[in-house]
N, C-alpha and C positions, 0 to 999 in steps of 0.2 A: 504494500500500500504506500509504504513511504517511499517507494523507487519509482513507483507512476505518477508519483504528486508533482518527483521531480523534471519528472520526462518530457511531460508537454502532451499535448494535443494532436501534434503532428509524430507522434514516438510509434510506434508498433513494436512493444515486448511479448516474445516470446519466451516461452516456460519449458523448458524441455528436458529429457533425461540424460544422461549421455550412455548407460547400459542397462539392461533389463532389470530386475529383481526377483529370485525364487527360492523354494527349497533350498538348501547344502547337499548336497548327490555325491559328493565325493571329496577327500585329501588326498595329498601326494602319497603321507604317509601309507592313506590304504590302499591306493592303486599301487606303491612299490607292494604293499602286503600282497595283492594279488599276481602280481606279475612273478610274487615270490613262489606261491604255491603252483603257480601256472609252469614256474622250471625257466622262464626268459629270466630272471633276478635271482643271483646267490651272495650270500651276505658270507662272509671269513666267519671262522670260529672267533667269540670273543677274545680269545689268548691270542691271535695272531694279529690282531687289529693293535695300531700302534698307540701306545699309551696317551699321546698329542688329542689322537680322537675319538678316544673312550673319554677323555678329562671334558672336550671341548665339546661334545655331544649331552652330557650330562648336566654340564654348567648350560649349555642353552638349554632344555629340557625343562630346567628348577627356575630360571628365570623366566620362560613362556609362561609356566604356572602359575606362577607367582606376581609376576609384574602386572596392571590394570594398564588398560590402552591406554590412558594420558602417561605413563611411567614408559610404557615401549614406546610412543612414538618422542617423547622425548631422548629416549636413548638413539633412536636413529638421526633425530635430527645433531645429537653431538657428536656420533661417531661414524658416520655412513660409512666409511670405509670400512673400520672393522664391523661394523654390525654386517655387512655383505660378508667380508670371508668368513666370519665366524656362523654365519647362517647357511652357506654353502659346504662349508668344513660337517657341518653337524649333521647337514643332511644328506650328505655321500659315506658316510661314514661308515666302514664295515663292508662296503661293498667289492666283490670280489670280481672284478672289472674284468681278469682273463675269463672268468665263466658267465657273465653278463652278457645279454644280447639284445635285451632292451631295457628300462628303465624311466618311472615320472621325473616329470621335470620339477619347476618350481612351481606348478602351477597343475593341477588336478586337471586339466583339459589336456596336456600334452606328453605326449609319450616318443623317448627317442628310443633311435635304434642305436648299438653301442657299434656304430663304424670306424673301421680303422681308415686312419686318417684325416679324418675330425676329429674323432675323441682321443684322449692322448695312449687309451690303455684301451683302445676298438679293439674288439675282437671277431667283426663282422665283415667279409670282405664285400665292398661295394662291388653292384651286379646284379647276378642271380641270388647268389647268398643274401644279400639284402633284400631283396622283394622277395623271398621265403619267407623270410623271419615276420619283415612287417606284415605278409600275406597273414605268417598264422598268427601274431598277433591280433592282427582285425577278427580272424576269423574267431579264436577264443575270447573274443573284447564283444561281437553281436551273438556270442551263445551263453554270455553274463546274464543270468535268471535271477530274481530274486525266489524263498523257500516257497511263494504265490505265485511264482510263474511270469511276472513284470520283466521284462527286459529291463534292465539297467541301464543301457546305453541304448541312445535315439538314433543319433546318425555319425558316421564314421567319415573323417576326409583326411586322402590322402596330402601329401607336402603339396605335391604338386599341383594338386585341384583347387586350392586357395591361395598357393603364394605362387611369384614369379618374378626374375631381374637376376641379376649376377648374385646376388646374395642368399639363392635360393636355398643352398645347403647349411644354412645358421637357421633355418626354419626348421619347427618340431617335425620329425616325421608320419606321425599320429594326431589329429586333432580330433578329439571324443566329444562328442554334445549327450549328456547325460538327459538320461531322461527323469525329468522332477516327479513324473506319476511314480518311480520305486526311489524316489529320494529313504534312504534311512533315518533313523531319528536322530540330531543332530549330534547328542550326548553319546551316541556311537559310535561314531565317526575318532579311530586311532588321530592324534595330531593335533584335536579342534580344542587347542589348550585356552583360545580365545571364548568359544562355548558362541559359536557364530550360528546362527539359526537360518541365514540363507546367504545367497552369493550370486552373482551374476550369472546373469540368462543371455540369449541371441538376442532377443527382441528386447530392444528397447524403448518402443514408442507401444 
């Protein structure tokens, strides 16, 4: 009210969203869980995992718990730097990258494949071996049932069906659009230290 008082007569404001809003369907944490039982993710025995990131996993872990949104985003706004590696340290952590062949990203929508030559520790040869792997990924990612019989997941898009330019190979090779109808309850959800009740959708208008 107070922004139109100041706009004038001749002003046209619009009101708009910039992402949709729905359900929480998923975290990184439980797509790596599922890709774990799937056989694509094998995580090192805790004894072989280096003690840097068994320390540095546990310290983030106790502070997502524990800190309230105004307390983290204050911490990132003082340390962005270290708040990125130590978020990325905590969340690769234990993964046994020769036996890996895909992997969540940061982000519960995206899933890569572990290629060599992008990734530093790939163990997927680009090719045919890559479009197997991603093949049977999608293929076990649209037979995701919930114990109701809901499919899990809506729609599947390949890298290349959405993105394109020279920098096409930094894009995720999976893009998953969950489906909110088998969204779980949010308090289930491995990771959701926040206690986030929904998350962005396609549609946003």
């Amino acid at each position: 009210e107070r922004l139109l008082a100041q706009t004038g007569e001749d002003t046209v404001l619009l009101v708009v969203s910039d992402h949709g809003f729905g359900p929480i369907c998923a975290t990184p944490e439980m797509l790596n869980g599922w890709l774990t039982d799937k056989g694509f993710l094998r995580y090192l025995d805790t004894t072989q995992q280096p003690i840097e990131q068994r320390v540095t996993k546990a310290a983030y872990g106790w502070l997502r718990q524990r800190l309230n949104e105004r307390q983290k985003t204050a911490l990132r706004r003082w340390l962005p730097g270290l708040r990125n590696r130590v978020e990325t340290d905590a969340r690769f952590a234990g993964i046994d990258w020769t036996s890996t062949t895909a992997y969540a990203g940061p982000s519960s929508w995206e899933v890569w494949v572990n290629t060599q030559g992008r990734e530093t520790q790939g163990c997927v040869t680009p090719g045919a071996e890559y479009h197997r792997t991603r093949d049977a990924v999608i293929s076990a990612l649209l037979d995701w049932h919930t114990p109701e019989g809901l499919p899990r997941v809506r729609t599947i898009y390949r890298r290349e069906e959405v993105y394109q330019g020279p920098f096409l190979q930094l894009a995720p090779d999976i893009t998953v659009e969950w489906n909110p109808e088998a969204a779980p309850l949010p308090e289930t959800l491995p990771g959701n230290f926040s206690h986030f009740d929904a998350d962005h959708q396609p549609e946003g208008i």
